[in-house]
N, C-alpha and C positions, 0 to 999 in steps of 0.2 A: 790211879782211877779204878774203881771196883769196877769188876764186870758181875753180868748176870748171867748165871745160866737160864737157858729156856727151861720152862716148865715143862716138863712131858703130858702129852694129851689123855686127857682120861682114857679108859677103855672100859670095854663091856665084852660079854659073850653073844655075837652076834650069833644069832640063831632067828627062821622065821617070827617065830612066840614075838621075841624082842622088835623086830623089824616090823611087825602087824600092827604091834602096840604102840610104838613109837609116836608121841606126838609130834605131829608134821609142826616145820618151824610159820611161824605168822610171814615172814618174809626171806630173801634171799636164800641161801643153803645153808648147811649143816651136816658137820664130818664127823662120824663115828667111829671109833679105830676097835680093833677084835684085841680080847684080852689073851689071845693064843698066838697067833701067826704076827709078828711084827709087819707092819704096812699095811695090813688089810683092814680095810676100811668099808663102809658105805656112806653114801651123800645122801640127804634127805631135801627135798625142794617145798616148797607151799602145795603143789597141787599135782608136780611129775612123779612118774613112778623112783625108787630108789635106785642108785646106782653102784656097782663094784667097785673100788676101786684098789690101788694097792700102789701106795706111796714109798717110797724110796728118797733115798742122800741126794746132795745136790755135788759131790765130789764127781758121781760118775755121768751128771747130767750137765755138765759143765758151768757148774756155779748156781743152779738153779735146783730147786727140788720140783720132781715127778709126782704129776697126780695120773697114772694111766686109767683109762674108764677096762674093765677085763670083763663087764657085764652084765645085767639088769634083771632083779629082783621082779616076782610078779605076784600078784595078790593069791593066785591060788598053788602058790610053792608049799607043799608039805600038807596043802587040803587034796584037792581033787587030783591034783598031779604030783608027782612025784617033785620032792625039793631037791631046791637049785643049788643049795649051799655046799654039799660035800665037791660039788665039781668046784665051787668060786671058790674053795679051803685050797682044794689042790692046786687048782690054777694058780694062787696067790704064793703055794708052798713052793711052787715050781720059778714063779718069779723070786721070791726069796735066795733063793739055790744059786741060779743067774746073777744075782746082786753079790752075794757072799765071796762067789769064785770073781768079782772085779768087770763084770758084765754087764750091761748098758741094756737090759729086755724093751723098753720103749723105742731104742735107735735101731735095736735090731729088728724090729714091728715095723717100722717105718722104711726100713730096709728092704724088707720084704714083700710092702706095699710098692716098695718103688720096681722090684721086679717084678712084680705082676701086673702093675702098668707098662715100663715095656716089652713086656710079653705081648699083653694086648693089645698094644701100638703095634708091634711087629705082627700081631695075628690082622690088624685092620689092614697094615701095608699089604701084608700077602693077600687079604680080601679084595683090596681097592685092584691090583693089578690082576687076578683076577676078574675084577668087574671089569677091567682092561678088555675084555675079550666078551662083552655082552652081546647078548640078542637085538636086533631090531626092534622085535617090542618092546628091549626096554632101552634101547636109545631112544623110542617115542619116548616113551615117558620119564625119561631125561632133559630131553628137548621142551618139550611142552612144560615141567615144572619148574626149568629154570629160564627158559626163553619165554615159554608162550604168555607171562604178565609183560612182557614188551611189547606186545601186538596185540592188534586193533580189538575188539571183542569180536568182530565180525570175521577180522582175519585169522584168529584164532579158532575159532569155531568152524569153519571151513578145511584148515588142515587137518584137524581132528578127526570129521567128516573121509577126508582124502586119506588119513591115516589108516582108518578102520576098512576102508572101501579098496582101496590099493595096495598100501604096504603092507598091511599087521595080517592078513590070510594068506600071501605067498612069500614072505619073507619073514615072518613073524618068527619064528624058532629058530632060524638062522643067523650065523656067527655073523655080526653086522659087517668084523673084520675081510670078511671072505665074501661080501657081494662086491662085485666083480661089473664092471661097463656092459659087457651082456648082458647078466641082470637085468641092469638097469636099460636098456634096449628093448629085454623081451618084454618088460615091465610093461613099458612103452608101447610095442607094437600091437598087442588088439585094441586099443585106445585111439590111437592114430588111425589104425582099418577102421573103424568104427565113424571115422571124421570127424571125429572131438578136437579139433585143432584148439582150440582154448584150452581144453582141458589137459593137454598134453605140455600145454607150455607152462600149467598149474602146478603139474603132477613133477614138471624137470626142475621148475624152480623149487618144489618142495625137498624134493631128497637134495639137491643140491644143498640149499640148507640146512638138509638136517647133517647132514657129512661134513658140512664146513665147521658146523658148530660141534663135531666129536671130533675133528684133525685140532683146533684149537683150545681144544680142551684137554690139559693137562693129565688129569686122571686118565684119561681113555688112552693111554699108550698105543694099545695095539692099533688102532685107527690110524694108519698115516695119509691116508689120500684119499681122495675124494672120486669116487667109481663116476660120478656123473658131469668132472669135470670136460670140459671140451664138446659135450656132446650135442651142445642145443645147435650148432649150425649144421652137423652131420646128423639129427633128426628132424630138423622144423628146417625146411628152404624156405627160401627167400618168399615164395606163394607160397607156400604153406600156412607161411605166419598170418594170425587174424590180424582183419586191417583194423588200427585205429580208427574206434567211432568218429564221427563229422556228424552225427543228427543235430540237427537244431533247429529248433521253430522260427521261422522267418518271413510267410505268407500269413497275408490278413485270414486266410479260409483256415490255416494250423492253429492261429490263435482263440477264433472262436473253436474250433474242434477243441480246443483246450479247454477254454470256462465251460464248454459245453455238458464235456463229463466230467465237469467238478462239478458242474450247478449245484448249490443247499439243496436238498430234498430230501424226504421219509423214507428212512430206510428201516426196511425189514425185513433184510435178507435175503431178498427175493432172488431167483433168477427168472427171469422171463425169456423164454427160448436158450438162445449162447449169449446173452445181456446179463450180465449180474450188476446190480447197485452198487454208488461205491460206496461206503459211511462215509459220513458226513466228516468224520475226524482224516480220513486220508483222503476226501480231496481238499478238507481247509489246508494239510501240510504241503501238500502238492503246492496249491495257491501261493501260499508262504513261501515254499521256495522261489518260484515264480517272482517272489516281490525282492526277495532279499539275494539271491544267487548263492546259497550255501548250500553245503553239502547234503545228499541224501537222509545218510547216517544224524547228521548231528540238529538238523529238523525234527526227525521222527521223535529221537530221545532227550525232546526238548524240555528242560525242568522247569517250574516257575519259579526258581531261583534264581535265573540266568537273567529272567524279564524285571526289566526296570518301566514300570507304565508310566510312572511319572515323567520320566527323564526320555519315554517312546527310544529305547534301545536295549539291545539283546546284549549281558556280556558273556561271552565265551573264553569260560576259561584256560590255561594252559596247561594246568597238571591235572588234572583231573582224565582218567584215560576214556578213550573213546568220544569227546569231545570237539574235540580241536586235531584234525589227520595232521595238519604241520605242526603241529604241538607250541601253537605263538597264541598270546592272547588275544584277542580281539573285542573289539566294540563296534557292533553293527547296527545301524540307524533302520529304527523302525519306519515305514510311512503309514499316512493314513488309513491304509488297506487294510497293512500289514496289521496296529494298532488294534481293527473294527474286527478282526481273524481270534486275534487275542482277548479282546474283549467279552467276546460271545462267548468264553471258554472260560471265563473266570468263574470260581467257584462248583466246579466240575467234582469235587473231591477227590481229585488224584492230585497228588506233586507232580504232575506231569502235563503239559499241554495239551498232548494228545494220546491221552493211557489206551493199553491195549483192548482189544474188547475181553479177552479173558484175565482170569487173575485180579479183580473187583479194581481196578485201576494203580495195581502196585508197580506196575513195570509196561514201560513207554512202548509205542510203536517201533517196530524195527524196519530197516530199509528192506528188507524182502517181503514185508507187508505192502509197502509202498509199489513193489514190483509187480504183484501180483493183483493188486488195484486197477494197475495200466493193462496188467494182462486181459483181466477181468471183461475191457471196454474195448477188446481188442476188436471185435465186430462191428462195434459199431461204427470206429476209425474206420476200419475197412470199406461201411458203406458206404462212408463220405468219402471216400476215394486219397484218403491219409496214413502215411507211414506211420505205426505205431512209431512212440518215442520211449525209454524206460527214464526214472527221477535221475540218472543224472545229465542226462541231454538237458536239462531245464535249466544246470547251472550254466552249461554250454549257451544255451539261448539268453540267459542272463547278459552271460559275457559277449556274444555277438550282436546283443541290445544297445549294451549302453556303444558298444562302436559306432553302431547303427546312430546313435543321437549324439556324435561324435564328443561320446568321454574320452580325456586323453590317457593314455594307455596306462600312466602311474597309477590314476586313479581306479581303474580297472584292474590292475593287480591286487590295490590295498583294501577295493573293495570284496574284493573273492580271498584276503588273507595270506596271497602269494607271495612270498620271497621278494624282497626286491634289492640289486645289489651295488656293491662299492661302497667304498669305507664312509662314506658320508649316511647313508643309510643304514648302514648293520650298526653302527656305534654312536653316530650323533643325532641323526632325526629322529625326536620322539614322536613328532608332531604326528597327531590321529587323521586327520585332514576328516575329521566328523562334518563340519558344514559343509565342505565340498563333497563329500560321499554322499550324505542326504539330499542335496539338490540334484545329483548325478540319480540317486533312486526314485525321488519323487517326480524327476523327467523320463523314469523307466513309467513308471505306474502311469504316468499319465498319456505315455506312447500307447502301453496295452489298453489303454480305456478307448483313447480316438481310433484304435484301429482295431477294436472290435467293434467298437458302433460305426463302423462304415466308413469312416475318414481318414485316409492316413498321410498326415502331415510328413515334410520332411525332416524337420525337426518340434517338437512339440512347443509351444508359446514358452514356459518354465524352465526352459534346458539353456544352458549356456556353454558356448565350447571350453575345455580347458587345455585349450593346447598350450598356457604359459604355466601350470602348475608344474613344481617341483623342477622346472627351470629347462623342461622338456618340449 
């Protein structure tokens, strides 16, 4: 059987002149080989600039032949700038040399690359265990960019607050490894003199966390222990600790003081004496909660994508953050009230229920809007002789409403979203208990109606007990 030998590839005198001139190929590539230096080559593309190359045997490349790229041609080589060519002559003479003596110049390229990747590695390791031994400041901002998309937007934003105000001016330059339970004590005590009792049990839980989360954080070696553990019962006693809220609206005189300062009205901004207006849009949210028993937060930043009008129910999502605090879905039944709230708000031009006043309606109301709404009418509670209440005692009066028209306690859970437990509920009941929720709501709304106009039934005509739901 005849063999062939291969044709050897044309060649030319690369030089710029030739490489300027060259017509570029209509498609794919095109290899030029130099009529001087065996291997040295250039590639020519449709539209990329040209490339060096310098080809070799495939004996030393293991059955394979080498096209190594050694460097790139540029339009003003030999005009404006000095040319490229006598260095790509030599570089290519120099790969030559390498090839001749039985040398492998692409695997020892490659070689080379790989020690100075791990040189690199090895310089990041010695970085990272250095970063072993950071600042405070920048455990904050370790914390916060890998934890704080976990938490709440509201909760987030408040430690940040805590962070700048507390930690980052007296700890801030400090070896985070080296604060110490005194520290965190003296941290503590003008805070506590002060009678911030909440805020101290803010400020304990905060660095607690932020220590938990560099002791369990790999990278951060030097972190072993948590300076803040053990300390909350040898700072906060037992009276120390803020009591758990109990506000709740329950007297026919709190309930009108409630419509009272939400009533619709013209608002423009007034204050009159210590009386400020509320808008109109934070006491319809207020209202709304009122109707539905949800959370502060997840009223104000209500979208109208959540509202289904046809169907008169709110769904609230689960992944979505800031949403949903127990992070479960939900489907909450609108009533009539609630509905006529919503209604009046359609077509507002915001994606939002109730958009902020600033910002032309781009971003929803926030719970601390809502706060300072009740602060706002705090006078005028006063004159009626009423404990101010803040939005979330509402959801509190909610829940000890529907008691009040004796809902039975499942459905009071599923209506507030709550957890409810045993294997028969976390895994087998899907069931929404939607008609019973909305009969359970619409015996709310129509308790708040008779016993703001004067009459309070002891259960409203519409209400039915469920003490055999869910087999409770």
């Amino acid at each position: 059987m005849a063999t062939h030998k291969r044709k050897p590839p044309q060649t030319h005198h690369l030089d710029d002149d030739y490489i300027r001139s060259r017509a570029r190929p209509a498609k794919g590539n095109v290899i030029d080989f130099d009529d001087q230096i065996n291997g040295f080559a250039v590639r020519f593309t449709p539209k990329g600039t040209p490339t060096f190359l310098y080809c070799y045997g495939s004996s030393l490349a293991g059955g394979s032949a080498r096209r190594m790229v050694i460097g790139r041609w540029t339009p003003d080589s030999g005009l404006s700038a000095s040319s490229v060519m006598p260095a790509m002559r030599k570089l290519a003479k120099s790969y030559r040399g390498q090839v001749d003596n039985g040398r492998d110049p692409y695997k020892e390229r490659q070689e080379a690359v790989d020690e100075r990747k791990a040189a690199e590695a090895e310089r990041k390791a010695a970085q990272r265990r250095e970063e072993a031994e950071v600042t405070v400041d920048e455990l904050c901002d370790l914390y916060l960019a890998e934890h704080g998309p976990k938490l709440r937007p509201a909760t987030k934003r408040k430690t940040e607050l805590r962070m700048a105000r507390y930690l980052r001016p007296v700890w801030g330059e400090r070896k985070a490894k080296d604060i110490t339970k005194a520290d965190v004590i003296a941290l503590l005590k003008p805070v506590r003199a002060a009678g911030k009792r909440c805020e101290v049990v803010h400020m304990l839980s905060m660095v607690t966390g932020l220590f938990n989360f560099a002791v369990d954080d790999d990278e951060l070696e030097a972190i072993t222990d948590n300076p803040a553990r053990g300390l909350k019962k040898k700072l906060i006693t037992k009276n120390e600790r803020p009591p758990a809220r109990d506000r709740a609206l329950t007297t026919q005189r709190e309930f009108r003081a409630f419509y009272l300062v939400t009533q619709p009205g013209i608002y423009k901004g007034q204050v009159m004496g210590k009386d400020k207006a509320m808008h109109p849009d934070e006491a319809a949210c207020l209202r709304l909660m009122m109707l539905t028993g949800c959370r502060p937060s997840e009223a104000a930043g209500l979208p109208w994508s959540e509202v289904d009008m046809f169907a008169k129910v709110w769904n609230k999502p689960a992944d979505v953050p800031g949403r949903s605090k127990s992070r479960r879905a939900d489907v909450v039944p609108l009533v009539d009230e609630a509905m006529a709230i919503l209604q009046a708000r359609r077509g507002n031009g915001s994606d939002f229920v109730f958009p902020a006043q600033r910002g032309m309606g781009k971003k929803p109301l926030t719970e601390n809007r809502l706060a300072g709404a009740l602060r706002g009418v705090g006078h005028r509670l006063a004159r009626m002789g009423i404990e101010p209440w803040t939005p979330h005692d509402l959801r509190r009066t909610v829940t000890t409403g529907l008691y009040e028209i004796d809902v039975d306690t499942y459905l009071v859970k599923r209506t507030l979203n709550h957890a409810t437990t045993g294997v028969t509920d976390t895994h087998y009941n899907k069931h929404t208990f939607m008609r019973q929720r909305r009969a359970a709501l619409e015996g709310w709304a129509a308790y708040l109606e008779q016993t703001t106009r004067g009459t309070r039934p002891d259960v409203p005509d519409n209400v039915v007990p469920f003490a055999k739901v869910g087999g409770r």
